[in-house]
N, C-alpha and C positions, 0 to 999 in steps of 0.2 A: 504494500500500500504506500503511497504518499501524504502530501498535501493537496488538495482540490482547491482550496482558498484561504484565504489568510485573512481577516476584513481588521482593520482598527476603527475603535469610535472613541470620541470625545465626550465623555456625558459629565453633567452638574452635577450632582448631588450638594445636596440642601443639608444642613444640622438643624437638629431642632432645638438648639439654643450653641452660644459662640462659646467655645473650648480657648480658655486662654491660658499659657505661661509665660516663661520670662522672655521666650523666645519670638514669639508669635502670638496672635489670634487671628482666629481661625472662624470664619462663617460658614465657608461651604467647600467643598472638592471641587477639580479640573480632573475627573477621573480617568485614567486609558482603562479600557477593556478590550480585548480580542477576542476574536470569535477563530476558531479552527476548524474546520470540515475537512474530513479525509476523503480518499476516494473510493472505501466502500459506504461514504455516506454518516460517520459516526461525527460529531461536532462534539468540540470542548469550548470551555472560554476561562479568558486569565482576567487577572486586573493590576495594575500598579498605579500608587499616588506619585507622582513627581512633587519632590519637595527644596527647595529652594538653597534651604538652611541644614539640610543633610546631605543629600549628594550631587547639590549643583544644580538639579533638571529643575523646569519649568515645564508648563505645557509647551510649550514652542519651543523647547528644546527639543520635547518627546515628541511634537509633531517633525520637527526639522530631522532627526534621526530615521525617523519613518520616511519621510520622504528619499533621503542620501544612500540609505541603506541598503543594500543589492541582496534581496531573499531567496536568488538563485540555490546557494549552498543549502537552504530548507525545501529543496523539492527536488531530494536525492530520495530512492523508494529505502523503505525497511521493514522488517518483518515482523516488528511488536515494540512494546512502549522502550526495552532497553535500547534498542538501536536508534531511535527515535531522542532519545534522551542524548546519546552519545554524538548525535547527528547536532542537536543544540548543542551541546557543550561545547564544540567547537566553531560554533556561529558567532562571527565579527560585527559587531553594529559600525556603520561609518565614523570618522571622524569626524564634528562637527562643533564650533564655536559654543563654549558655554556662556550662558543670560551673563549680561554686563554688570561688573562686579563681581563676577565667584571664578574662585582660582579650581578651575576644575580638579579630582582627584582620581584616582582608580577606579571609583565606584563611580563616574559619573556614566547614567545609562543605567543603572542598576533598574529603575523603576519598569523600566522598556523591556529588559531582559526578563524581569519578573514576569508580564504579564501576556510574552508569547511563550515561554517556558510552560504556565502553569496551563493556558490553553492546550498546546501539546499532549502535554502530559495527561490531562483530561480526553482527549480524546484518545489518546492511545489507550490509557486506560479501558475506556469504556468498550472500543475494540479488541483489548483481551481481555474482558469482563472480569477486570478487577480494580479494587478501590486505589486512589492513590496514597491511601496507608498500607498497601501492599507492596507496593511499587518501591515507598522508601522502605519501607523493612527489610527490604531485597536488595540495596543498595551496596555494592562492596566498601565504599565510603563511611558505610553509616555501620557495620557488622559489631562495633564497638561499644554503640549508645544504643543499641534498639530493643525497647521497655512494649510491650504493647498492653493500653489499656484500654476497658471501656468506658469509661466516663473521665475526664479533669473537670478542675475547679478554678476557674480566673479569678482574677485578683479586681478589687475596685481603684478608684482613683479619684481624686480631690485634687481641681486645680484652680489656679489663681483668682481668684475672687474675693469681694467684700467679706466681712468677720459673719456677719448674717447668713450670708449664703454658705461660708465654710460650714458653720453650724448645722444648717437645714443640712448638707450635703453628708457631713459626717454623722448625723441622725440615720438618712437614709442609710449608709454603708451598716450601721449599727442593726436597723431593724432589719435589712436582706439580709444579715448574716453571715457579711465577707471574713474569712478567717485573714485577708492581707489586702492591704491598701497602700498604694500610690501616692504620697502627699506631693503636690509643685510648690517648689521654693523659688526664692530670688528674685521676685518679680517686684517691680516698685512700687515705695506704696503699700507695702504689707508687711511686716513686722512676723517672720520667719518664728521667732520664738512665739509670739502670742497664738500665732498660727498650731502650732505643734503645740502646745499646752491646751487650746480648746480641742482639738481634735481627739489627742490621748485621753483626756478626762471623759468623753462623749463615747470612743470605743472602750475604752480599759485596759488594765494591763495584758491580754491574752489575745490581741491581734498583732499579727505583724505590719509594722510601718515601715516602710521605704521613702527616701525622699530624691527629688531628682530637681536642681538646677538648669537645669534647659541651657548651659552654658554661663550663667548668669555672674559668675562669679571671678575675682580673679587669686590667681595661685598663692600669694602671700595670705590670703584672707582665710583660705582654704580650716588653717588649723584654729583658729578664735571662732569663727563661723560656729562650728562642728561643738566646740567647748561649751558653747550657747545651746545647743540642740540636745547635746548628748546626755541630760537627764531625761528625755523622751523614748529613747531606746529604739533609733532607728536603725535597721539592719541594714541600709546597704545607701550608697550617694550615688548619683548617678550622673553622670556629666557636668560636674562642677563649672568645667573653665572651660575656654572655647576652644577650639579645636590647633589653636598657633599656641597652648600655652600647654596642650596634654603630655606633651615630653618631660614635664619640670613635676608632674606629678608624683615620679619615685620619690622626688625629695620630701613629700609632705607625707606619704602614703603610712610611713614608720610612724608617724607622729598623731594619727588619729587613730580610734579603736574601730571606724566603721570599712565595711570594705567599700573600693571603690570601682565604678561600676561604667564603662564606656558604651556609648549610645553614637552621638551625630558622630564620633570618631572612629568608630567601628562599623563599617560597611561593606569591607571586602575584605578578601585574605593578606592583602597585602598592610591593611589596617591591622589586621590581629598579630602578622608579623611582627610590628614594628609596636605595638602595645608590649609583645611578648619583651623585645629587645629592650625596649626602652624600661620597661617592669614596671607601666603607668598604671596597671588595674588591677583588679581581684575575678573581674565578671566580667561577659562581653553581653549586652544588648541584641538579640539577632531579632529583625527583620523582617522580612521575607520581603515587602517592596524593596526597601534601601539595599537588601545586601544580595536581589539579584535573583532572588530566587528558592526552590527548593533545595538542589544539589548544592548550590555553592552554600548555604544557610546549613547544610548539613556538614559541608566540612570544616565552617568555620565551630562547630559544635565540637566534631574531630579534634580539632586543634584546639580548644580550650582544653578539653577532657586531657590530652597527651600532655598538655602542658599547666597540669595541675589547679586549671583556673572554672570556674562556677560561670552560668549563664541565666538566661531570663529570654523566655521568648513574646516580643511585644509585638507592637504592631500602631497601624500611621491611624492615626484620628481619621474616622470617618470610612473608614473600609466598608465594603459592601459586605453582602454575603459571600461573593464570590471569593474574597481573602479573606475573608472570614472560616469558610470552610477548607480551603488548604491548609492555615494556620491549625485548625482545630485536628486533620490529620496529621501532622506534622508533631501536635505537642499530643496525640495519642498513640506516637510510634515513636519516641524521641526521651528516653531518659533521662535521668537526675537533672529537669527543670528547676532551675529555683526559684521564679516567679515567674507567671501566664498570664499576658494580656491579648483582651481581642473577644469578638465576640459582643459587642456594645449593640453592634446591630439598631434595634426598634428602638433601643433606649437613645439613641444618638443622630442616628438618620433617619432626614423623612423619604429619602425615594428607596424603596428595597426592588433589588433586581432580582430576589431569588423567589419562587413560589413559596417555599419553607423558611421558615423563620430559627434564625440560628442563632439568634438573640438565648445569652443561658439563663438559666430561672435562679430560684436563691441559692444563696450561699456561692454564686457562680460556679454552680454546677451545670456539667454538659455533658451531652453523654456522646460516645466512636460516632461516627457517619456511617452509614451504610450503603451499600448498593456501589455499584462501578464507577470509577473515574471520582469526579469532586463528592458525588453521592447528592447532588442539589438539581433540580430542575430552574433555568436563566428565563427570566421574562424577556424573551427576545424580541415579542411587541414595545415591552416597554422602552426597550434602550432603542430600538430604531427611530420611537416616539420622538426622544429627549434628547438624544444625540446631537449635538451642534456641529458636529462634522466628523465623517468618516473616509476612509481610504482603503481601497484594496492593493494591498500589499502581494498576495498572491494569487491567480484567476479572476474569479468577479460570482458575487452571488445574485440571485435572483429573489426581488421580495417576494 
């Protein structure tokens, strides 16, 4: 079999309230989705957020790479999802100018790479009629991490808002029943410690907290910051300082009790290299838009595990279903997780593109996917609907 078509769309998605931290806020998505039709007929579809402030791309980047980009190399025939898989791994996206202002990095493209990967992968799946929690189980890459369960439990999250709103917010976390929360620090205007003293009071001592800077911070401040916090009994910081300041991090890292935790700096292997070398973390933040995908997201997992170091698998504000349920196979075939994010779904977006609602119930529990490939039925009316522009990349479909 091969490829029959390739199609990319551009679609909005809405929040249904603005997600803000130190870094950003956030109203709505510029989403890529891909659609993949093989040629006995089985279709997948991916998604990637392009983010600005993590690995360079923009929408008009991720459109400008589709454009530049020669898909020839993707419409070599194969005989099931591994050759198909192996066939991407070696797919080059163009070279192309990143948005004015970002010093592009290894990972730039990552989001693009995501979201014809996880279409592939999806239809090839569904073509050997199996999930694509099988698919990585089976992975040679992954022989080392591969836990299989049926249900996980995501974590909540509390981000930069009014003392009022953190209140309400850490009520809710308290009455769902999240056993681990998310707090966003550094953002101006909000007084970090008073933040963490109403929140801990409001959960109690027997949830876990994490706190994550969105970059916000810089490296000298690192150790007074944390000294302030650390009656709160955060387990883990996460991107303290920006990403021209994470090499200076071994020097602080002895001097705080929390581990530290890399995000917008950890996006591809050549970032986990250079975390490892440089010894700036305890944890890497994996992805799936920002670091490109299934396979590469699984060997950067590889690589933490061999080299002694703890992960968290998160994911970009505002995901669909569609990353929603790769993530959720992913962190159900995918060992010693130390925090899961993802899965916000209904609670966060108003346009759902999938039939099934993958949103998790309390305590953020969620249970394996089922059935072949992503295991979710795509509202393909919908995204035609909403789409503000599409391209075919390979063939051409018929509506």
């Amino acid at each position: 079999m091969r490829i029959r078509s390739l199609t990319a769309f551009q679609v909005p998605i809405a929040l249904r309230s603005p997600v803000r931290h130190a870094s950003h806020v956030r109203h709505h998505n510029e989403t890529l989705v891909v659609r993949c039709e093989l040629s006995n007929g089985y279709v997948g579809w991916g998604e990637g957020l392009p983010r600005t402030y993590v690995t360079g791309e923009s929408i008009g980047s991720v459109w400008q790479h589709l454009q530049e980009s020669s898909f020839k190399p993707l419409q070599e025939k194969f005989q099931d999802v591994h050759e198909a898989s192996d066939m991407f791994d070696q797919f080059l996206l163009a070279t192309v100018p990143a948005p004015s202002g970002v010093t592009p990095r290894e990972c730039f493209g990552n989001s693009v790479r995501c979201a014809l990967e996880i279409a592939l992968l999806d239809a090839a799946c569904r073509s050997d009629g199996q999930s694509l929690g099988d698919f990585i189980s089976s992975l040679p890459e992954a022989v080392e991490i591969i836990e299989q369960q049926n249900e996980v439990f995501y974590s909540g999250a509390i981000t930069s808002m009014t003392a009022r709103r953190q209140w309400l917010s850490a009520w809710k976390m308290k009455l769902f029943g999240f056993n681990s929360v998310k707090v966003k620090v550094g953002a101006d205007a909000i007084a970090d410690r008073d933040c963490l003293r109403r929140i801990r009071g409001i959960l109690g001592p027997g949830v876990d907290i994490r706190i994550d800077a969105n970059e916000a911070w810089r490296i000298e401040e690192i150790v007074s910051r944390m000294d302030r916090l650390q009656p709160f009994r955060p387990t883990s910081l996460e991107q303290p300082v920006p990403h021209a300041q994470v090499a200076d991090l071994a020097q602080v890292r002895s001097r705080i009790s929390v581990p530290v935790m890399l995000d917008e700096s950890l996006c591809c292997e050549e970032d986990g290299r250079r975390a490892i070398d440089q010894q700036s973390c305890d944890l890497f933040n994996i992805r799936l838009s920002k670091c490109g995908g299934i396979r590469s997201s699984i060997r950067l997992v590889a690589m933490a595990v061999s080299n002694g170091l703890g992960y968290q698998l998160g994911c970009q504000v505002g995901e669909t279903g569609i990353l929603s349920a790769a993530g959720r196979h992913f962190a159900c075939n995918v060992s010693g997780i130390r925090y899961l994010e993802g899965s916000y779904d209904r609670f966060l977006v108003r346009e759902t593109l999938t039939r099934e609602n993958l949103t998790f119930s309390r305590r953020g529990r969620a249970p394996r996917l089922l059935g072949s490939g992503l295991g979710i039925n795509v509202n393909e009316e919908r995204i035609r609907l909403i789409a503000e522009r599409k391209m075919e990349l390979i063939g051409s479909h018929t509506n």
